[in-house]
C-alpha positions in Angstrom: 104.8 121.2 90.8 101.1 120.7 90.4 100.5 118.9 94.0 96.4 119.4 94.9 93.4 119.8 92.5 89.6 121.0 93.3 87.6 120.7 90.4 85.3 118.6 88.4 85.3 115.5 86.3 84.8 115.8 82.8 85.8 112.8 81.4 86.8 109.5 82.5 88.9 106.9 81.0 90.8 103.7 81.7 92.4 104.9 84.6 92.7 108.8 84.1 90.4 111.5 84.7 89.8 114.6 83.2 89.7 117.3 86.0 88.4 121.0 84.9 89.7 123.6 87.4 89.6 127.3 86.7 88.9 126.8 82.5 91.9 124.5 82.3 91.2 120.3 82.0 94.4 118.2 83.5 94.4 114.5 83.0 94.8 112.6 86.1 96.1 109.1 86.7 94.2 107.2 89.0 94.0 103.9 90.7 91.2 101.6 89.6 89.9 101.3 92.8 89.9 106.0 93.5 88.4 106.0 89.8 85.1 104.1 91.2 85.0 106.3 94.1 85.1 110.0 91.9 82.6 111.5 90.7 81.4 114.8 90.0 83.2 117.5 92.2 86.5 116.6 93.6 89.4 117.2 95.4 92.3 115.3 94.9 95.9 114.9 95.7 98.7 115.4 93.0 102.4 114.1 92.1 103.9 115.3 89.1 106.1 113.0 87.3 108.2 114.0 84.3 109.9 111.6 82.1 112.9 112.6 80.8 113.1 110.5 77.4 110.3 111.3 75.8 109.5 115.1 78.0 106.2 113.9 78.8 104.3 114.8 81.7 102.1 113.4 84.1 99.9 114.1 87.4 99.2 111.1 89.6 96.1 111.2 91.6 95.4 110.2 95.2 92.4 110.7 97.7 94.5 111.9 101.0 97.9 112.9 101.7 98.8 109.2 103.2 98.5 107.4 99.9 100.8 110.6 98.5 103.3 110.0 100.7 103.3 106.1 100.3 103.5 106.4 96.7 106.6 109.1 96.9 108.3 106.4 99.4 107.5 103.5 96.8 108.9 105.7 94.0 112.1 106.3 96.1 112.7 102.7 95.4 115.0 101.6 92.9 113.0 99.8 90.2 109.7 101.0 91.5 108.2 103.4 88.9 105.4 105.5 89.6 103.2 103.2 87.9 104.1 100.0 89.6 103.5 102.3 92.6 100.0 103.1 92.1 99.4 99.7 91.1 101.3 98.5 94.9 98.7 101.0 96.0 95.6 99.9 94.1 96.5 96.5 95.6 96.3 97.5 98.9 95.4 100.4 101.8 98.3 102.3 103.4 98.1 101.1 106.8 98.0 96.7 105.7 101.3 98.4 103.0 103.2 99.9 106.0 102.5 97.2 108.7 104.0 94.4 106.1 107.2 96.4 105.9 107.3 97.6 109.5 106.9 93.2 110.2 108.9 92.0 107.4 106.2 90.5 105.9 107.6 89.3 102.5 104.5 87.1 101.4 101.7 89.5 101.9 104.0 92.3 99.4 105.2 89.9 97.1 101.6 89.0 96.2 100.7 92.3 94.9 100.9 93.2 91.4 104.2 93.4 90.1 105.8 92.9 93.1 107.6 89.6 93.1 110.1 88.1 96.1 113.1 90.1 95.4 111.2 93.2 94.9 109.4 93.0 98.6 112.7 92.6 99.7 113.9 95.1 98.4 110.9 97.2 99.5 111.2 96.2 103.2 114.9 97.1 103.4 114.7 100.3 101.9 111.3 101.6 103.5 111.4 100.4 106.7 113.1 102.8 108.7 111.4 105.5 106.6 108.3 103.9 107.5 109.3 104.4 111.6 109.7 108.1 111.0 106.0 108.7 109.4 103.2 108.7 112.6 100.9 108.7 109.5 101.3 105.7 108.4 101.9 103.7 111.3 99.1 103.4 114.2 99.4 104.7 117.5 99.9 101.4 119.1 102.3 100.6 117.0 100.3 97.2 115.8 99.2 96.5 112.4 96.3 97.5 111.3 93.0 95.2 111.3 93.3 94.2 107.7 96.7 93.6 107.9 96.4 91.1 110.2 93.3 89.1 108.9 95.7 89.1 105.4 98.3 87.4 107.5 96.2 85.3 109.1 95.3 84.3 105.8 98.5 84.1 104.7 99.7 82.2 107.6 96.9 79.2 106.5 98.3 78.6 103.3 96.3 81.3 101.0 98.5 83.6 98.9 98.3 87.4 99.1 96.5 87.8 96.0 94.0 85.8 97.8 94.1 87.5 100.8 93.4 90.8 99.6 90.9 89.8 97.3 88.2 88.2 99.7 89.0 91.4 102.2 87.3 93.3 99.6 83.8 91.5 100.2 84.0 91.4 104.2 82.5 93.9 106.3 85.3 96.0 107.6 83.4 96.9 111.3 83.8 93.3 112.6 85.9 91.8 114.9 89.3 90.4 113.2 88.0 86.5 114.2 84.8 86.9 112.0 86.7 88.5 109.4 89.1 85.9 109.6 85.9 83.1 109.7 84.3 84.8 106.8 87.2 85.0 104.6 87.5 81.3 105.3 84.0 80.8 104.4 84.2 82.5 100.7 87.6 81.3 100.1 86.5 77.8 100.7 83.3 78.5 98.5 86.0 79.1 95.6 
């Protein structure tokens, strides 16, 4: 299994990248948001996912072995796919993914892409314990992380995930979780 690539892009396209390592070009399946972020020279993460109807291959992309490891747990769940996973991903970081199981938090997964009530459910029951066992993705103080907790705050005020997550992309991610919490307020009431 193809699990690491160094090499450089030579073509890009709706969410796939052609890496050329050593002579040989391997199309990699990114999320929207890691396909901004390459350019040139890269290293990257791999997962290699066969499907058996059709025999076709394919290597799933990822910028650190955290985001690996979260996709391989979403994948472990039954209905997940690997591409609902990297679009779970693409919707969110790690650390907001795992602190939403770890509390439960149905509303800030079920507003992710393709991940309705059932499915978050589904998600929390499965992954939790998991998620316990993996000091990677869970801080050191055991709390959620920053983001997570402005989303819920969010949440909590009667914005939907989607929301959330959206207006977290525009905040500044060094300041204190009350401004970030004003400042979503701010844009979302600007909307």
């Amino acid at each position: 299994m193809i699990g690491y690539l160094e090499g450089r892009i030579i073509a890009s396209e709706s969410r796939r990248l052609l890496v050329k390592v050593g002579g040989v070009g391997y199309w990699v399946v990114v999320s929207e948001k890691l396909q901004g972020k390459l350019v040139g020279e890269i290293e990257i993460y791999t997962y290699q996912v066969a499907n058996p109807r059709d025999g076709s291959v394919q290597l799933f992309g990822f910028e650190n072995l955290g985001e690996l490891q979260f996709f391989q747990l979403l994948t472990s769940v039954n209905g997940v796919g690997p591409k609902s996973a990297q679009a779970i991903l693409d919707g969110s970081d790690v650390s907001t993914l795992a602190s939403a199981i770890l509390n439960e938090n149905v509303d800030v997964l079920a507003g992710l892409s393709g991940v309705g009530p059932k499915t978050a459910k589904r998600l929390i029951t499965e992954l939790k314990s998991k998620i316990e066992k993996m000091p990677i993705l869970v801080q050191d103080d055991g709390e959620m992380s920053k983001d997570a907790q402005v989303i819920e705050a969010l949440i909590s005020l009667g914005y939907s995930g989607f929301e959330a997550r959206e207006v977290m992309r525009d905040i500044a991610r060094d300041l204190p979780i009350e401004t970030r919490i004003s400042d979503a307020l701010k844009m979302l009431s600007k909307k």
